[in-house]
C-alpha positions in Angstrom: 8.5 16.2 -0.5 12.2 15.8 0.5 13.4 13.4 3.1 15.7 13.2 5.7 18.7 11.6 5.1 20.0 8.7 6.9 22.3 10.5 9.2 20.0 12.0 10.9 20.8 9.0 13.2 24.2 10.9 13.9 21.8 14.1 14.6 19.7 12.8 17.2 21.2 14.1 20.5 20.9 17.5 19.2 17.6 16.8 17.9 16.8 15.6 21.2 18.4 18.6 22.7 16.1 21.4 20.5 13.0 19.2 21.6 11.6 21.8 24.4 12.3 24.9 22.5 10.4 23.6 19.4 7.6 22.0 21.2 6.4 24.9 23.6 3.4 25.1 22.2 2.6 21.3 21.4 0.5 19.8 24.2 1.6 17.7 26.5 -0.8 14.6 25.9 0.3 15.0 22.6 4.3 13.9 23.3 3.6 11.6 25.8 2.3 12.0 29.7 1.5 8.0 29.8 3.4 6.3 27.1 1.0 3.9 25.7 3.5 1.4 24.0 5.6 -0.6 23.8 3.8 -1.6 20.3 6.6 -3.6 18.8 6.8 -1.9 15.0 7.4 -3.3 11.6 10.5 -1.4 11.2 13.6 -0.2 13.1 13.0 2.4 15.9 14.9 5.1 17.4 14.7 6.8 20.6 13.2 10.1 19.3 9.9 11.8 20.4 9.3 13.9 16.7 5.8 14.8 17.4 6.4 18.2 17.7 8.6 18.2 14.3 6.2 16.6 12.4 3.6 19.5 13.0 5.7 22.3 12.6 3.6 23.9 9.0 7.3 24.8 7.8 8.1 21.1 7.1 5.3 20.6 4.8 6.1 22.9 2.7 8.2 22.9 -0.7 10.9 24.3 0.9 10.7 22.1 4.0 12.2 19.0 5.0 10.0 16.4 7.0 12.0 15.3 10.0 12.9 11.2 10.4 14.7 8.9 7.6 12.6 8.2 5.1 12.5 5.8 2.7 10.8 6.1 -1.1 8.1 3.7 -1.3 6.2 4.5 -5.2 6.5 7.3 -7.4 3.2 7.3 -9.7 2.6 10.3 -12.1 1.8 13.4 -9.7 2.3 11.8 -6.3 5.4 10.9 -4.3 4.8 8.1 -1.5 7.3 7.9 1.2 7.9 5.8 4.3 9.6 6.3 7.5 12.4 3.5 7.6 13.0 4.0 11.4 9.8 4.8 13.8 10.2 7.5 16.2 8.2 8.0 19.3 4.7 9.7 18.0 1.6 10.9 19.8 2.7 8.3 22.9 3.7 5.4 21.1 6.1 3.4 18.6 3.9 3.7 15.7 3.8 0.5 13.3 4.7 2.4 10.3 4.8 6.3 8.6 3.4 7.0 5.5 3.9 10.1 3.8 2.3 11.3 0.0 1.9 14.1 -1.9 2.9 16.0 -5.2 6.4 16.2 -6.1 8.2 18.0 -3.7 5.8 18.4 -0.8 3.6 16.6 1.5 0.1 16.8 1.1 -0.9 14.1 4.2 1.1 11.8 6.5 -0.9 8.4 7.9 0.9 7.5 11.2 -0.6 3.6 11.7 -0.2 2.9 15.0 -1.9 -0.8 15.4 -2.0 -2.8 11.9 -3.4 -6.6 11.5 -1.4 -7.0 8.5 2.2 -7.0 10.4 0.6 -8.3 13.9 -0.8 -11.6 11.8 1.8 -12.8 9.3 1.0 -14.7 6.3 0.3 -18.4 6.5 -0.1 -20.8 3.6 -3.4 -22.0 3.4 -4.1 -20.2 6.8 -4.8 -21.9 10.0 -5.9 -25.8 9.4 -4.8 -27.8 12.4 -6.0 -27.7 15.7 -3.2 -26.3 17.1 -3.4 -23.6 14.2 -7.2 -22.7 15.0 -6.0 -22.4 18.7 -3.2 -20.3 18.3 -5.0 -17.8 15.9 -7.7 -17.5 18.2 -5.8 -16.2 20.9 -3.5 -14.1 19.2 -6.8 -12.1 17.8 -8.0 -11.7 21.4 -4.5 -10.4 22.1 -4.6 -8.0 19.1 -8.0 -6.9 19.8 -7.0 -5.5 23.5 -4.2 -4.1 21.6 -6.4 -2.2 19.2 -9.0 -1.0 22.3 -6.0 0.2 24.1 -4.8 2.5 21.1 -8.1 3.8 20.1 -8.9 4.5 23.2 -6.0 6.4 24.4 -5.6 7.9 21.1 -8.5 9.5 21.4 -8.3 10.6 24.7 -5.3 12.4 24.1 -6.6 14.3 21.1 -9.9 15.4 23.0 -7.7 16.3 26.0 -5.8 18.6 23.4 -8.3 19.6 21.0 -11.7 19.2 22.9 -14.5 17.0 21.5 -14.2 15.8 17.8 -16.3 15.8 15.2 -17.5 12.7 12.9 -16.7 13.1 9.3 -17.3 9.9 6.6 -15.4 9.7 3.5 -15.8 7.4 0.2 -18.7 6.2 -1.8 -19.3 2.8 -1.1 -19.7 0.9 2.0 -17.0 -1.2 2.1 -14.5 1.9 1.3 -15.8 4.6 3.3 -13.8 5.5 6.4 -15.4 7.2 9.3 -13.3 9.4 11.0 -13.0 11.3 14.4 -11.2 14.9 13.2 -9.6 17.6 15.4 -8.0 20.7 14.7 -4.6 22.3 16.4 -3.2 25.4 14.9 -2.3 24.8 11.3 -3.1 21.3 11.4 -6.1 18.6 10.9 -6.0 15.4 12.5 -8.2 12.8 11.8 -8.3 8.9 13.9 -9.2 6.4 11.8 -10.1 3.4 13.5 -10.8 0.3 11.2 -12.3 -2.5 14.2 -9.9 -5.7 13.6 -7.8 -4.1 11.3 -6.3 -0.7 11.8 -6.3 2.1 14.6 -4.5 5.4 12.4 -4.2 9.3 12.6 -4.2 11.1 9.4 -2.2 14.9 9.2 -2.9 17.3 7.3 -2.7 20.9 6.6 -6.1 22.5 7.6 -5.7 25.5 5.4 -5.9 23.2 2.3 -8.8 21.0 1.5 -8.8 17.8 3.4 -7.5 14.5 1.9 -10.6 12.7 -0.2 -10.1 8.7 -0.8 -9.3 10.4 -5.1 -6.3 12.7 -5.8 -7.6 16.1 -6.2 -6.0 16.3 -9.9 -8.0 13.0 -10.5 -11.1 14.0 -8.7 -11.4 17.0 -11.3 -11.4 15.0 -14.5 -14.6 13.5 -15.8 -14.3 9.8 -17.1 -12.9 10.3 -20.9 -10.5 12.9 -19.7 -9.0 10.7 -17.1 -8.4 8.1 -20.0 -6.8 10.8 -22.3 -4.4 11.5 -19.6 -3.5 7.8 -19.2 -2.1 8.0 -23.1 1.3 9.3 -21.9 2.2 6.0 -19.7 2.3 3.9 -22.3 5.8 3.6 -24.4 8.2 0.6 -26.3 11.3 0.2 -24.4 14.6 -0.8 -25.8 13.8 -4.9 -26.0 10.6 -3.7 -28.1 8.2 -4.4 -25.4 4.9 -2.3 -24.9 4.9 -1.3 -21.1 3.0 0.9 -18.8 4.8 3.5 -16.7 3.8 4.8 -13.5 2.8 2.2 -11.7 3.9 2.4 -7.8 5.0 -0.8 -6.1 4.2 -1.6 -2.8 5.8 -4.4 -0.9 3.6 -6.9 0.8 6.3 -7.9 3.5 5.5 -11.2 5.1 1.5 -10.2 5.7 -1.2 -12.1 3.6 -2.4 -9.2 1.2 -0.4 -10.4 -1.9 -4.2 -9.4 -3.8 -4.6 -5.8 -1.6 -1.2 -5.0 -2.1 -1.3 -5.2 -6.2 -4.9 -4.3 -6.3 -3.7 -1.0 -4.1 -0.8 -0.9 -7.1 -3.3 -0.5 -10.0 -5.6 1.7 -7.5 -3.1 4.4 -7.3 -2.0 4.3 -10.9 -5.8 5.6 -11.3 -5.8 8.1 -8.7 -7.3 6.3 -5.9 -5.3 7.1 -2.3 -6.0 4.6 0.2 -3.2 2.4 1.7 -3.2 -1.1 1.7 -4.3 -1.6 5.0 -7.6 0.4 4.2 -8.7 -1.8 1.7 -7.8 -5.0 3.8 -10.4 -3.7 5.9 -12.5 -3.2 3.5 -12.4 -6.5 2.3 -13.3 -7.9 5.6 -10.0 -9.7 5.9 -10.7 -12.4 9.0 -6.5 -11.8 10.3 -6.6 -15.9 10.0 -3.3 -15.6 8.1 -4.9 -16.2 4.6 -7.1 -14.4 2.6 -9.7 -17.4 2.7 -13.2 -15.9 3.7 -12.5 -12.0 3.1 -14.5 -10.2 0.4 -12.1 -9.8 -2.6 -14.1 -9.9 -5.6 -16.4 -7.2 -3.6 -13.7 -5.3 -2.9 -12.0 -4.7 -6.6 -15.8 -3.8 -7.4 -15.7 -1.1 -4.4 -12.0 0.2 -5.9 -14.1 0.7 -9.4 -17.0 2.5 -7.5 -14.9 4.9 -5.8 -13.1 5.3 -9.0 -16.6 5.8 -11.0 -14.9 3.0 -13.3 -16.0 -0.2 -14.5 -14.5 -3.6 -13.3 -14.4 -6.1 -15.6 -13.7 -9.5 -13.9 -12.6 -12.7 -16.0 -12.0 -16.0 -14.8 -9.0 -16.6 -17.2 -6.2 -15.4 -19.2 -7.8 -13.9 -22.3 -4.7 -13.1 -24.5 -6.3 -10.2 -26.8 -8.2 -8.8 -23.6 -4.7 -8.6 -22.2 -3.4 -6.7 -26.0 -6.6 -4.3 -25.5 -6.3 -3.3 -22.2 -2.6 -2.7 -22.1 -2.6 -0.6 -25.2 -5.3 1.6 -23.4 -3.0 2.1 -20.8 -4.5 -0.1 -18.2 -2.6 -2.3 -16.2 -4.3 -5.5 -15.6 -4.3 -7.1 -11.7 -4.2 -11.3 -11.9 -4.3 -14.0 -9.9 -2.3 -16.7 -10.7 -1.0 -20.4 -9.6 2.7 -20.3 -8.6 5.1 -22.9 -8.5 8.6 -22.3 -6.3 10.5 -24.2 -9.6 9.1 -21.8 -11.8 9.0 -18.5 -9.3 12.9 -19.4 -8.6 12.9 -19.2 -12.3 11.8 -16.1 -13.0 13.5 -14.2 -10.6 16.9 -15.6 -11.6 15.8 -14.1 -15.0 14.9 -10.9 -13.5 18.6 -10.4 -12.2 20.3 -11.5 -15.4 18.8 -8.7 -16.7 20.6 -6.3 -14.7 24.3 -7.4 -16.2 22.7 -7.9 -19.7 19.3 -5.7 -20.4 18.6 -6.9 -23.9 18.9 -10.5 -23.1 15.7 -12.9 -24.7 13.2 -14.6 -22.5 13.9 -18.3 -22.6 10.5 -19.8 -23.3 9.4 -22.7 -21.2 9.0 -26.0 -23.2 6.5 -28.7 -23.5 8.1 -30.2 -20.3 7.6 -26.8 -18.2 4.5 -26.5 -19.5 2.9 -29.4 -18.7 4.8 -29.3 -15.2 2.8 -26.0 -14.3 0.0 -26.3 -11.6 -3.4 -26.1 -13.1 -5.3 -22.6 -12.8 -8.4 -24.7 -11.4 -6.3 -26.7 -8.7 -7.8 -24.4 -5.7 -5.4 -26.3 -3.4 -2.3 -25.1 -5.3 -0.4 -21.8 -3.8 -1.9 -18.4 -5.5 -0.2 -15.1 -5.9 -1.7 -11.7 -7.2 0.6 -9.9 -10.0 0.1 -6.5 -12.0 0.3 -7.2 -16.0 2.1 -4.1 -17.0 3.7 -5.2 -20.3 3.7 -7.3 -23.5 6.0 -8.1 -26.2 3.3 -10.3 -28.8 5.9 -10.7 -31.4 8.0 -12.8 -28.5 5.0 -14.1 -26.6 6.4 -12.8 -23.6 4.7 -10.9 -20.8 5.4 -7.9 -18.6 4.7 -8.1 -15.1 5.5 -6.2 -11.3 5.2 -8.3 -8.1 4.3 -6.6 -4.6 7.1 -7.1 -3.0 8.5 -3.3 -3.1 10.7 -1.9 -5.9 13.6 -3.7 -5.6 11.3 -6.3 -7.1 11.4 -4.6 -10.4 10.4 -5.8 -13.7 9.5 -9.5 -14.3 9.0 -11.3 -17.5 6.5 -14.6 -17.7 5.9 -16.4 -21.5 2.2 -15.8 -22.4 1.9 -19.4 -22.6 2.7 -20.2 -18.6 0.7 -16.8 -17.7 -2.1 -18.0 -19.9 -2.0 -21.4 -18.0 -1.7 -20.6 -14.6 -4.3 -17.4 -14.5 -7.7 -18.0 -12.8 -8.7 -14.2 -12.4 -8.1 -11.3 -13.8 -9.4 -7.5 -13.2 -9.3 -4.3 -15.2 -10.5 -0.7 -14.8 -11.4 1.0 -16.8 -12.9 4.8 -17.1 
C-alpha cells in the first residue's frame, strides 16, 4: 500500500485542475451538491475534493498509489495500517480521520470516520465531577448528538441517491462487537455506513470483486486455534540488551481522547488478527463520552475481543510475575492496567530517550524510597493508565512495555518490582 508523499501539497492545483476529467462518472451527491460540514477534524485539512481519486480501482492495486498524504500508523505481521495526515474534502464533508489497511503493498479497505466521540469529547481526569462539569458535558452530548443525526442522515441520503436503496448486512459474533451496516454498490466498489449511535457515524471502501472486510484478517480467519499459535512462534526473539521481546505489535496513539484501555486493547487485538479500530470497540464498550472511561463496559469488552477471536481471556487482578514469564514466552503480549505517578512516568520516558544516544545502557532500578513512594494498585482514586507488556529481561528484573501513544512512543522499560506494584489488571489471549 504506498502513500502519497508529502508534496502532494505542492500538487494540488493540478490535482484540482484534473478533478472533472477523472470524476465524470462519480455522482454528484457523491462530491458534494450540499456540503454537509464544516465538521472541524482531528487533523490538518486541505482544500481538495478526492472522492473521485479514492474510488478509482487503479489506486488500490499493487501498482497503485492512494491519493492524499499519508502517514504510517502500525505495521503488524501481514497488514500495513495507514492514516491520512491531512483530511481532504470526502463524500460532502471534512472527514474526522482516514484509515487505510491492508497487506503489504496494497489496500484491502479504507474507513473514512466522519463523526467520532473520541476526538469531539477529550479526556478528562476523573471525568466530569463538578457541577459546572456535569453541565458542560451534558450539553456538549446534545451538541454531538445533532452532529451525529446530521451525518448519518445525509450520508445516507447521498448514497441511496447514488446507489438506490441499501441493504442491511451484520458483522461479528458477539453482541457488543457486531456492527450493522447499511452497504451499497458503485462500479468496482462496496461501501458500507457504519453508524455506531453516540459513538461513530463511518463509511467503509472496499473492492467489491474481493470478499468483503470480516471484523478477522482473512489469513487469520483460515487458521484453526493451534495453528494460529504456531504462527505466533516467529515474533518472539532476544535483542542485543538480552531482553525476550515480542515483535509485531502495532501502536496506536490515543491522542488526547479517554481510550488509554481501547487503544492498547486494540494494540494486542490486531497483533491476533482482529481488524476493528479503536473507535469500534469504544462503542462496543458502551463508553458514556463523559471524558473518562468510568461506567463503560471494559472487562465485557476484552471478553467480546476474545470471542471474536475464538480465544480465551484470562483476567487477573494483579501482577503475577511467572504468568507474565509464561505468557510472553508464548508469544502473547499481555494488556495491563496500572497506577501511574507523573514523578515516575517523567522518569521513564527520560529513560526511553537515553536509549536512543546509548542502546545498551542498564535500567536503573528504583530503590526502597521509589518503591514505597509508588501509588498503591488498590487506591481507585489514584490516575490509571493501560500498557502492553511486550518484553522481559528476568535476569535484570526489568520489564518491556509499549504505551498508546503512537510510535514515536517506542520501547519503554519499567523494573518488575514498580510494575508488580502498581498493576491492578491484567488480560491475556490466548488461542
Amino acid at each position: 500500500m504506498k502513500s502519497r508523499p508529502a508534496s502532494v501539497f505542492r500538487l494540488l492545483p493540478a490535482l484540482l485542475a484534473c478533478l472533472p476529467a477523472i470524476s465524470g462518472a462519480i455522482p454528484n451527491s457523491f462530491l458534494g451538491n450540499g456540503f454537509f460540514g464544516p465538521i472541524v477534524p482531528a487533523h490538518p485539512r486541505f482544500n481538495a475534493n478526492l472522492t473521485a481519486e479514492l474510488l478509482t480501482a487503479a489506486h488500490w492495486q499493487p501498482s497503485g498509489d492512494l491519493p492524499g498524504p499519508w502517514a504510517d500508523v502500525a505495521t503488524a505481521p501481514g497488514v500495513e495500517i495507514r492514516q491520512m495526515s491531512a483530511l481532504p474534502v470526502l463524500f460532502g464533508a471534512v472527514p474526522d480521520s482516514v484509515l487505510a489497511w491492508g497487506p503489504p503493498g496494497r489496500t484491502r479497505e479504507v474507513i473514512v470516520t466522519f463523526v467520532d466521540a473520541g476526538s469531539y469529547f477529550p479526556y478528562l481526569a476523573g471525568g466530569e465531577r463538578s457541577p459546572d462539569q456535569r453541565e458542560a458535558g451534558t450539553e456538549r452530548r446534545a451538541d454531538f448528538d445533532q452532529l451525529w443525526h446530521r451525518a448519518a442522515q445525509d450520508l445516507r441520503q447521498r448514497l441511496e441517491t447514488a446507489c438506490g436503496p441499501g441493504r442491511t448486512v451484520a458483522v461479528g459474533r458477539g453482541d457488543r462487537l457486531r456492527t450493522v451496516y447499511t452497504e451499497w454498490r458503485w462500479e468496482d466498489f462496496r461501501l458500507r455506513l457504519a453508524r455506531r449511535d453516540g459513538h461513530s457515524v463511518a463509511l467503509h471502501l472496499s473492492l467489491a470483486g474481493e470478499p468483503a472486510p470480516g471484523v478477522l484478517d482473512d489469513a487469520v480467519a483460515a487458521l484453526d486455534g493451534p495453528t494460529r499459535a504456531a504462527a505466533l512462534s516467529a515474533r518472539v526473539s532476544t535483542n542485543a540488551r538480552g531482553e525476550t521481546v515480542i515483535g509485531g505489535i502495532p501502536v496506536f496513539d490515543q491522542g488526547f481522547t479517554p481510550y488509554c484501555g481501547v487503544h492498547a486493547l486494540a494494540m494486542v487485538a490486531h497483533y491476533h488478527g482482529l481488524r476493528l479500530p479503536p473507535g469500534a470497540l469504544a462503542a462496543g464498550a458502551g463508553f458514556a463520552n463523559t471524558g473518562s472511561a468510568r461506567g463503560s463496559h471494559t472487562l465485557d469488552l476484552h471478553r467480546a475481543v476474545a470471542e471474536e477471536l475464538g480465544y480465551d481471556c484470562a483476567i487477573s487482578s494483579r501482577f503475577d510475575r511467572r504468568d507474565i514469564v509464561r505468557a510472553i514466552g508464548a508469544e502473547l503480549p499481555v494488556v495491563v492496567w496500572r497506577r501511574v505517578s507523573l514523578e515516575r512516568e517523567t522518569v521513564h520516558a527520560a529513560f526511553a530517550r537515553s536509549l536512543d544516544r546509548q542502546p545498551l545502557l542498564p535500567l536503573p532500578l528504583p530503590g526502597p524510597r521509589e518503591l514505597a513512594m509508588l501509588p498503591e494498585r488498590t487506591r481507585q482514586s489514584a490516575p490509571s493508565h493501560a500498557s502492553v507488556i511486550c518484553g522481559l529481561d528476568t535476569e535484570r528484573g526489568t520489564v518491556v512495555y509499549l504505551e498508546p501513544w503512537g510510535a514515536e512512543a517506542g520501547e519503554r522499560r519499567m523494573a518488575l518490582a514498580e510494575m508488580e506494584a502498581t498493576v491492578y489488571a491484567a488480560f491475556t489471549f490466548r488461542p
